[in-house]
C-alpha positions in Angstrom: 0.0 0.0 0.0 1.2 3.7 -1.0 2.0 6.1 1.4 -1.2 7.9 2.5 0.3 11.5 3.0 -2.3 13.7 1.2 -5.0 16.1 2.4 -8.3 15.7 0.4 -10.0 19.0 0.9 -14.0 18.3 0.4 -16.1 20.7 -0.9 -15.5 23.8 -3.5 -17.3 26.5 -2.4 -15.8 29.5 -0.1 -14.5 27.7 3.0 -12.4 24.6 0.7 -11.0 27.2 -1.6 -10.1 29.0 1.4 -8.6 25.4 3.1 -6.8 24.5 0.4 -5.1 27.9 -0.2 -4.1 28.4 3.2 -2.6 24.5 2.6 -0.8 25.3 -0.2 0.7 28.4 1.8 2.0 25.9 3.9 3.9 23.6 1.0 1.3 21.3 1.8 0.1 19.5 -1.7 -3.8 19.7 -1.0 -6.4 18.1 -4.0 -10.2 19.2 -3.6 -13.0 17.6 -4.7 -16.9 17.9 -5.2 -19.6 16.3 -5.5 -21.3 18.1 -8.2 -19.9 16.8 -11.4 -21.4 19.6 -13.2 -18.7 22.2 -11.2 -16.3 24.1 -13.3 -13.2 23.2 -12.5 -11.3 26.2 -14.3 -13.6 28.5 -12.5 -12.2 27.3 -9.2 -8.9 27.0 -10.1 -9.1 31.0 -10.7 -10.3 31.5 -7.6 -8.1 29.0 -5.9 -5.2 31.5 -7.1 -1.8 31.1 -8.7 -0.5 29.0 -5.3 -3.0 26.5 -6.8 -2.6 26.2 -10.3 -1.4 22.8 -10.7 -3.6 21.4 -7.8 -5.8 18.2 -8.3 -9.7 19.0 -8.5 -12.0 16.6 -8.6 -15.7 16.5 -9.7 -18.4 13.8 -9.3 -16.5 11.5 -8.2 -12.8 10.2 -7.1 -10.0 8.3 -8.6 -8.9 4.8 -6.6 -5.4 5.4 -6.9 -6.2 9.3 -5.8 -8.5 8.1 -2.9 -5.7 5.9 -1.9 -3.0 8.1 -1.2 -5.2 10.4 0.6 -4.0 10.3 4.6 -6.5 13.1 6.0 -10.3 14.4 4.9 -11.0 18.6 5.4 -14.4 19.3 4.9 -16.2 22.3 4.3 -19.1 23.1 6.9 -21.8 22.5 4.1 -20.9 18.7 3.7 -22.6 16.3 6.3 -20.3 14.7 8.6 -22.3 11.5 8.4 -22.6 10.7 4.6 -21.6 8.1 2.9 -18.6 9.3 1.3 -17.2 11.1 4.8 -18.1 7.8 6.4 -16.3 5.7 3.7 -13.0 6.8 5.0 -13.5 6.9 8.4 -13.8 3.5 8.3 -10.6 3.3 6.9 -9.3 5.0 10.1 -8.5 8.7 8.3 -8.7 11.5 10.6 -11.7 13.4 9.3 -11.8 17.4 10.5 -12.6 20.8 9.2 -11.8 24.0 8.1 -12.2 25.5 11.2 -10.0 23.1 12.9 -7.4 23.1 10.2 -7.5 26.9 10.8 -7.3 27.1 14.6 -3.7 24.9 14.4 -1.9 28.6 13.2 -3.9 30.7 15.5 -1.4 33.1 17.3 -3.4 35.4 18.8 -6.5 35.4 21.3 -9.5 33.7 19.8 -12.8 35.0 21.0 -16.1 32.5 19.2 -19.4 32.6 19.3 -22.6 30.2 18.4 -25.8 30.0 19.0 -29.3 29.3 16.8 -29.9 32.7 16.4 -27.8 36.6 16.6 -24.6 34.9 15.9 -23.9 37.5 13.0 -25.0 40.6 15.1 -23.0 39.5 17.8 -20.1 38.5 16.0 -20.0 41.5 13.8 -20.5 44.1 17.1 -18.1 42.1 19.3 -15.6 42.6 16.5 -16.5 46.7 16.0 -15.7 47.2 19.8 -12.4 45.2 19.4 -11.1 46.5 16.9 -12.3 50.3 18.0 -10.4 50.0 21.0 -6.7 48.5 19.8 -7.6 48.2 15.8 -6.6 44.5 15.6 -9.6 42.2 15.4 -10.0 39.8 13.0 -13.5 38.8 12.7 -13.8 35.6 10.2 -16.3 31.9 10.3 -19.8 31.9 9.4 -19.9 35.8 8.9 -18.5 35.4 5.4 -14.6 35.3 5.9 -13.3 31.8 6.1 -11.2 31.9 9.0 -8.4 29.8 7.2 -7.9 32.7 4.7 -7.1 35.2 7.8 -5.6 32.9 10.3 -1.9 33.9 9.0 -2.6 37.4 9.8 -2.7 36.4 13.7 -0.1 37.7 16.3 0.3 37.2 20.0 -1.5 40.6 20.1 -4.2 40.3 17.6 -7.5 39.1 18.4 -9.9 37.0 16.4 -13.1 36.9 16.5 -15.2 34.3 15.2 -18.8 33.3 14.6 -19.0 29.7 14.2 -22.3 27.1 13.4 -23.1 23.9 14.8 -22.0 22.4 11.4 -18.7 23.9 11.7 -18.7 22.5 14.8 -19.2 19.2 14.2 -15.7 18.8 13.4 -13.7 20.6 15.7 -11.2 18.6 17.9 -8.1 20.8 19.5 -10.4 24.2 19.0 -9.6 26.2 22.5 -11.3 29.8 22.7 -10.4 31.8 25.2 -14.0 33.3 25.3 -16.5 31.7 24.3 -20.5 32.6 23.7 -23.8 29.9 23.2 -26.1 32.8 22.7 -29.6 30.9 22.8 -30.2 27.2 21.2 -33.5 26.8 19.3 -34.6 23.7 17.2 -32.7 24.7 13.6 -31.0 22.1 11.7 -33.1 19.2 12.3 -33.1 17.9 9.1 -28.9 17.8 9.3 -28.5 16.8 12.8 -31.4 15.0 13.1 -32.2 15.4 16.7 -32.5 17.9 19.1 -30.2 16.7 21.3 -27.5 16.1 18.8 -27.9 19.8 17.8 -27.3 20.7 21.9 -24.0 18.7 21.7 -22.7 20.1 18.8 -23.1 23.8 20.1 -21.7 22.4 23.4 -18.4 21.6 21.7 -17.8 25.6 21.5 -16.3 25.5 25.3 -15.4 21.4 25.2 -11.2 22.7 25.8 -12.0 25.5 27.6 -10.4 25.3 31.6 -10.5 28.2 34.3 -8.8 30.0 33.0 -11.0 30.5 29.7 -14.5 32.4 30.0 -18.1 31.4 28.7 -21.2 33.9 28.1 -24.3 32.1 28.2 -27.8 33.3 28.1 -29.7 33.1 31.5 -33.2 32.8 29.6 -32.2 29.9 28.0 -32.8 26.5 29.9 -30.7 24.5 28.2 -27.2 26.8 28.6 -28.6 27.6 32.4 -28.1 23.6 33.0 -25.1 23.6 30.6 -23.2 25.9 33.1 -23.2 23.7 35.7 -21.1 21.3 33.5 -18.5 23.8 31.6 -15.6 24.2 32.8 -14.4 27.7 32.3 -15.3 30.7 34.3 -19.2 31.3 33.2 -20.4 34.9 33.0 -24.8 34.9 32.3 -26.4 37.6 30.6 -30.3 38.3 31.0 -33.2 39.6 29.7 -35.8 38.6 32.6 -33.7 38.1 35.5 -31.1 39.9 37.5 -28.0 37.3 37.4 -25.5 37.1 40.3 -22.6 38.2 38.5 -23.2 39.7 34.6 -25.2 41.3 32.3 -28.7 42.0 32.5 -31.8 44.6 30.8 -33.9 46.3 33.2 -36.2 49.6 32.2 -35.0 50.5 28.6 -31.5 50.1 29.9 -28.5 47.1 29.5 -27.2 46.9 33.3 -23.8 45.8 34.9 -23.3 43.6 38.3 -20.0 42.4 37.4 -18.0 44.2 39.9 -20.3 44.0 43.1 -22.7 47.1 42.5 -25.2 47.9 39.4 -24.1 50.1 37.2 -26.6 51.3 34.0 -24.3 51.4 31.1 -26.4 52.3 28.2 -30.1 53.0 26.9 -31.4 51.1 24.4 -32.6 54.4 22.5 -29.0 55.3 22.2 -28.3 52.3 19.9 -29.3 51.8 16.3 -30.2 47.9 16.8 -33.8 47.0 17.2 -35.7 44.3 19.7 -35.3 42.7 22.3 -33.3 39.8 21.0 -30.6 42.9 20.2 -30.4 43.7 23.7 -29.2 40.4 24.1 -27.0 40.1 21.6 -25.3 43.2 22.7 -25.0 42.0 26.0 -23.5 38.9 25.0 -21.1 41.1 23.0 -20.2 43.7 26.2 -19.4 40.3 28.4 -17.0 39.0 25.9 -15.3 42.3 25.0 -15.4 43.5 28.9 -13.8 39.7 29.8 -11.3 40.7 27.2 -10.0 43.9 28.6 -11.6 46.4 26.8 -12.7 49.5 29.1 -16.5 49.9 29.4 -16.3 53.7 28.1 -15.0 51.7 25.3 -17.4 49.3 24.7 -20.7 52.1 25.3 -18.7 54.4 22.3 -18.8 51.5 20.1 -22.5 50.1 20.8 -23.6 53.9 19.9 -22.3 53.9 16.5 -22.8 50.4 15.3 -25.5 49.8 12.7 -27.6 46.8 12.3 -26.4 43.9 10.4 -27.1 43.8 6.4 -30.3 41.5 6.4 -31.0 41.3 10.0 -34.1 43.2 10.5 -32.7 45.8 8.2 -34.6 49.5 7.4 -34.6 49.4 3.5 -36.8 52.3 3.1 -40.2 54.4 3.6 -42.4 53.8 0.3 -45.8 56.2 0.8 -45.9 55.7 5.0 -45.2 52.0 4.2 -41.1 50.9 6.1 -40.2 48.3 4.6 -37.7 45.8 6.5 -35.1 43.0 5.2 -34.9 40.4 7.8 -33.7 37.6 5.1 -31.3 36.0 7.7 -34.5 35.1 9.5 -34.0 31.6 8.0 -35.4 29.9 10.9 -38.9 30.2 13.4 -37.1 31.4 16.1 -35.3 34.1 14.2 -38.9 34.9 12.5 -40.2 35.4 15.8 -37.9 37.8 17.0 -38.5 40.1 13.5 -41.7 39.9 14.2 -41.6 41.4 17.9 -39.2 43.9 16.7 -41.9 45.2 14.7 -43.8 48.3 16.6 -46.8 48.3 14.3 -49.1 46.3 12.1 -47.2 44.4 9.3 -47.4 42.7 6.1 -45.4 40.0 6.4 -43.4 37.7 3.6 -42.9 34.3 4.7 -42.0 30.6 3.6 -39.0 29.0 1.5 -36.8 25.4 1.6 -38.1 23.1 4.5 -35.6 22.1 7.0 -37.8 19.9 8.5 -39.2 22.2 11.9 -43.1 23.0 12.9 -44.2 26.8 12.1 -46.1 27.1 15.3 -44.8 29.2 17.3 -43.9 31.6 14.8 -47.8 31.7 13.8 -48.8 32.3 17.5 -46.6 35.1 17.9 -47.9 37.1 15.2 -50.7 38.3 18.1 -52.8 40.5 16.1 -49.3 42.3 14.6 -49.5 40.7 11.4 -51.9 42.1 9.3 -51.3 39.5 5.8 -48.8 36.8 5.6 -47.5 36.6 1.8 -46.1 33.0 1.3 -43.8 32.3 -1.3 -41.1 28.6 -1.5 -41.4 24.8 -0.6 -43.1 25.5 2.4 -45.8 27.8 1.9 -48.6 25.2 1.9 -47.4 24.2 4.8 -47.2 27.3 6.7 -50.7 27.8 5.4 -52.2 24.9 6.9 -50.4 25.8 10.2 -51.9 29.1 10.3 -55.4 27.8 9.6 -54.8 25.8 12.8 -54.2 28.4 14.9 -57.1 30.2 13.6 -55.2 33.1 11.0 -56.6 33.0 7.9 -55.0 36.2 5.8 -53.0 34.2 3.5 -51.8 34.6 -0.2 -49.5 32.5 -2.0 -47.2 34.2 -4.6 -45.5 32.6 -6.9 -41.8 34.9 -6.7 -40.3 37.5 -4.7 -41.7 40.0 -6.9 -45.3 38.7 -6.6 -44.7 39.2 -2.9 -43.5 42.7 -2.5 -46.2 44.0 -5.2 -48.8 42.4 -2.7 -47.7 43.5 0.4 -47.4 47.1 -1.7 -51.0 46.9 -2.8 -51.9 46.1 1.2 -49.9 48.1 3.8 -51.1 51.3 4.7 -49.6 54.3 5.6 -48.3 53.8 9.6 -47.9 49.8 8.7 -44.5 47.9 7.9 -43.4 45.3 5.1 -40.9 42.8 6.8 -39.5 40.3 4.8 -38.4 37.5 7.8 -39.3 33.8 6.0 -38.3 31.8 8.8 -37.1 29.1 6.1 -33.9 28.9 4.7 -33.2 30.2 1.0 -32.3 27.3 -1.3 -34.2 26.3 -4.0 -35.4 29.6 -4.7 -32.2 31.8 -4.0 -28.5 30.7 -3.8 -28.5 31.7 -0.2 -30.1 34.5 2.6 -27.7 37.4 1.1 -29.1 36.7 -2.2 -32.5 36.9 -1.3 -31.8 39.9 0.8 -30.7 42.1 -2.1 -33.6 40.8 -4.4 -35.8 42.1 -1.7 -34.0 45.7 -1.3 -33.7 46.1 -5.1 -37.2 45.4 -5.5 -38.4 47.6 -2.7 -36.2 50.3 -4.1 -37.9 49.9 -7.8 -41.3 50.6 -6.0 
């Protein structure tokens, strides 16, 4: 038998070109493959860069003698763990990890990451912003666009990075040690991937899995399952709250996010003097004062930074006033719990677009917490039947189907009133109709901006 010393990078989109890159950076001699046959292998190969213009890609499917000298699998987030083909060589005893692992083993600097169903991206994006307002060298990477493999070599022992990762990136992380680390709420998302709740719990466990005493963990007080996971971690835990006053942390009371971290209460900032709507945003900037605080950063610091940070692109986003009507872009809504908090964001009747790929979850809740806000629910994707039938259950009725995005805004155009809102929050994730959320997002704002 050959000697099995190659990496077989799996998966061509954004985070393998990004693996195999940083590999080749290394004089390692990395070959990617894919699944689809029909990818364009020259296409890659550009973006791949000149460090990669002789590397093996592979389409479809993957040579014996190729297979065979392959010592080590990388896959990219978007390929399950437990197919066939990932199985195939684990059964052959090859290590299988991921790009976020592969990135973590040239970390220098401080890693701060963050996970959670829902507000990863706020969080991430605002944790970073106070960072790098205070000593200008944050590096904020994962799930948030920027493959953390294609930044990693930036690090230093003085450089910070942070990262938002997802329970898919997740699943393969081994030696992955933050030294702060956030679960911000967990939520059934996923199911259809992980394929139970409680596999889903474990994977967004695995955040603080390394982490020791010396290492700190923000978790959400409001959320049962991190409230019992505290008890179990074993890093220094700091809560954050919505509802309840915690011992030691973070915590919202009258309009205003509140301190007890060094023995008294202290009010540090009004939620009128931020530009981030909801309750759900309270908590997410909570979660991102705890991690920035446990990192050093001076809390004058931290308030100057949450007053000038705008909301995420396509997280309950202002698009723009058409005849009275605001019209919102919440396309990373691409789950019910998400949904839900776009909805209560909302501080006035709404027309509401909903519906898209099914991941495999119940629309219940979402439906019970319109509570007289939503005024039409426009359903568009794989799942609008269903979401109709759900809402005939709970006794809502004010359904349409359309058959495109377009179809959707022109109704909820023709139906809002001046005073009302058009929100855009599908609570289902994009495929099949859109290459992904962002996508989606900028269809939405284009055709707003047409009206």
């Amino acid at each position: 038998m050959g000697k099995r010393d190659r990496i077989l990078v799996v998966g061509a989109g954004k985070s393998g070109i990004s693996a195999v890159s940083l590999l080749a950076l290394k004089n390692e001699r990395p070959i990617l493959f894919d699944s689809n046959r029909e990818l364009n292998i020259e296409k890659v190969r550009q973006e791949a860069g000149k460090l990669c213009s002789g590397m093996e890609i592979y389409a479809g499917s993957l040579p014996d003698d190729v297979r065979a000298a392959v010592g080590k699998l990388i896959i990219s987030p978007g390929v399950p763990t437990d197919s066939e083909f990932v199985e195939s060589f684990r059964r052959e005893g090859i290590p299988v990890s991921g790009e976020i692992e592969l990135a973590y083993t040239y970390e220098k600097g401080t890693l701060i990451a963050i996970t959670g169903t829902n507000g990863k991206t706020t969080t991430t994006a605002l944790t970073g912003k106070i960072i790098n307002d205070h000593m200008g060298k944050a590096l904020v990477v994962g799930n948030i666009g920027t493959p953390y493999t294609g930044e990693v070599l930036k690090t230093s022992e003085d450089s910070v990075t942070v990262a938002e990762i997802s329970s898919f990136q997740l699943e393969t992380v081994d030696r992955f040690k933050p030294h702060i680390s956030a679960i911000l709420n967990i939520t059934p998302d996923h199911l259809n991937r992980h394929h139970t709740m409680e596999q889903y719990i474990l994977e967004k466990e695995k955040i603080a899995a390394r982490q020791d005493e010396n290492d700190y963990l923000i978790l959400n007080y409001e959320d049962e399952i991190l409230r019992e996971f505290s008890g179990r971690a074993g890093c220094r835990v700091i809560f954050f709250s919505t509802g309840k006053r915690p011992e030691r942390g973070y915590y919202y009371e009258d309009g205003y996010i509140c301190s007890n971290m060094n023995g008294s209460d202290e009010r540090l900032i009004h939620k009128s003097e931020m530009n981030i709507l909801g309750l759900h945003n309270m908590e997410n900037a909570m979660a991102a004062i705890a991690m920035s605080a446990a990192y050093g950063v001076p809390v004058k610091s931290i308030v100057s930074s949450l007053k000038e940070f705008k909301a995420v692109e396509h997280r309950i986003e202002f698009v723009r006033e058409v005849h009275g009507v605001r019209y919102y872009n919440d396309s990373k809504g691409t789950n019910v719990d998400a949904a839900i908090k776009g909805i209560r964001a909302m501080d006035r009747r709404t027309c509401l677009i909903g519906g898209g790929y099914d991941k495999g979850v119940a629309f219940d809740e979402w439906i019970e917490a319109f509570d007289g806000k939503v005024k039409k629910l426009v359903l568009i994707g794989q799942t609008a039947e269903m979401i109709a039938e759900c809402a005939k259950r709970h006794g809502f009725t004010d359904y349409v189907f359309a058959d495109s995005l377009e179809e959707a805004v022109r109704i909820c155009g023709e139906s809002a009133c001046e005073g009302e809102a058009v929100l855009l929050s599908p609570a289902c994730a994009s495929w099949g109709m859109f290459e992904n959320y962002e996508q989606r997002g900028n269809i939405f704002k284009a055709l707003v901006r047409e009206l």
